[in-house]
C-alpha distance (Angstrom), angle and dihedral (degrees) to the residues before:
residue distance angle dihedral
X1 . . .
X2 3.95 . .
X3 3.44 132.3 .
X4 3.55 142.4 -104.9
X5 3.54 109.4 -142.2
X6 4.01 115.0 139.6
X7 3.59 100.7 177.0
X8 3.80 146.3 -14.3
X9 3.82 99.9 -61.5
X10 3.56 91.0 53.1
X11 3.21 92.3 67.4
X12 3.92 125.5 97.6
X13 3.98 115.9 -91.6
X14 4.25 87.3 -115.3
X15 3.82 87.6 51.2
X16 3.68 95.6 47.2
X17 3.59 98.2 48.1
X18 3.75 91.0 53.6
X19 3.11 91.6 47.6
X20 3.64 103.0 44.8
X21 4.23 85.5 54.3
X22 3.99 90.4 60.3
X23 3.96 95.6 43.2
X24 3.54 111.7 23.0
X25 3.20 118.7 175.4
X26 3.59 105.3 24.6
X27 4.11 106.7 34.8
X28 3.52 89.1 134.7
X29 3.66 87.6 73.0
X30 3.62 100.5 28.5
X31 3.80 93.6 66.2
X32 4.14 83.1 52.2
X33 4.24 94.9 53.0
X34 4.14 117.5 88.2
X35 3.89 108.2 -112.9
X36 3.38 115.9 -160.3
X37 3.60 107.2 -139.9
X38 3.96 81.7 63.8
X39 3.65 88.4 62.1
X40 3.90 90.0 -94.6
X41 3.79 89.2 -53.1
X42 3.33 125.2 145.1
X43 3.88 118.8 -117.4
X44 3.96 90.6 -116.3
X45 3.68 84.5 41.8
X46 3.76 100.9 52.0
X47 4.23 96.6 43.4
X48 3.61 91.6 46.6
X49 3.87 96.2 65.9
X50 3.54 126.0 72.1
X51 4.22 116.3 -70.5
X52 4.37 80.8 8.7
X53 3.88 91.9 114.3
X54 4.36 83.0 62.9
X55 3.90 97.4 31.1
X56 4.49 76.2 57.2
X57 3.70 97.7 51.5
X58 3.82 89.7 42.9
X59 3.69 85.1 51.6
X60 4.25 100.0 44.7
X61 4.09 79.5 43.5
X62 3.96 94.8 60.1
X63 4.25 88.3 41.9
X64 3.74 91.7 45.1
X65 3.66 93.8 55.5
X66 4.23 97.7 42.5
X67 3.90 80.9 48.1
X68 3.74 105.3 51.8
């Protein structure tokens, strides 16, 4: 079933806080921009439709491990 997330704050606290470590200070537009390992999808875009909140972790996953 998808999601309903419209924006940052929506999202859940885990999501946030992984998100918030990749694009601190500006997540709120970050989840807004297309990315193109998510097919040019948005962040909002790609969690909202069915199987997105996985596709998202898979995602923050790949970026977590180039990052650290």
């Amino acid at each position: 079933m998808p999601n309903n997330y419209n924006c940052f704050d929506d999202l859940p606290q885990g999501l946030k806080e992984r998100v918030r470590a990749i694009a601190e200070p500006d997540e709120q537009e970050w989840v807004n921009k297309s990315i193109p390992a998510l097919k040019g999808k948005s962040f909002l875009e790609t969690i909202n439709d069915e199987d997105g909140y996985s596709k998202v972790c898979i995602y923050l996953s790949k970026v977590e491990g180039y990052l650290s």
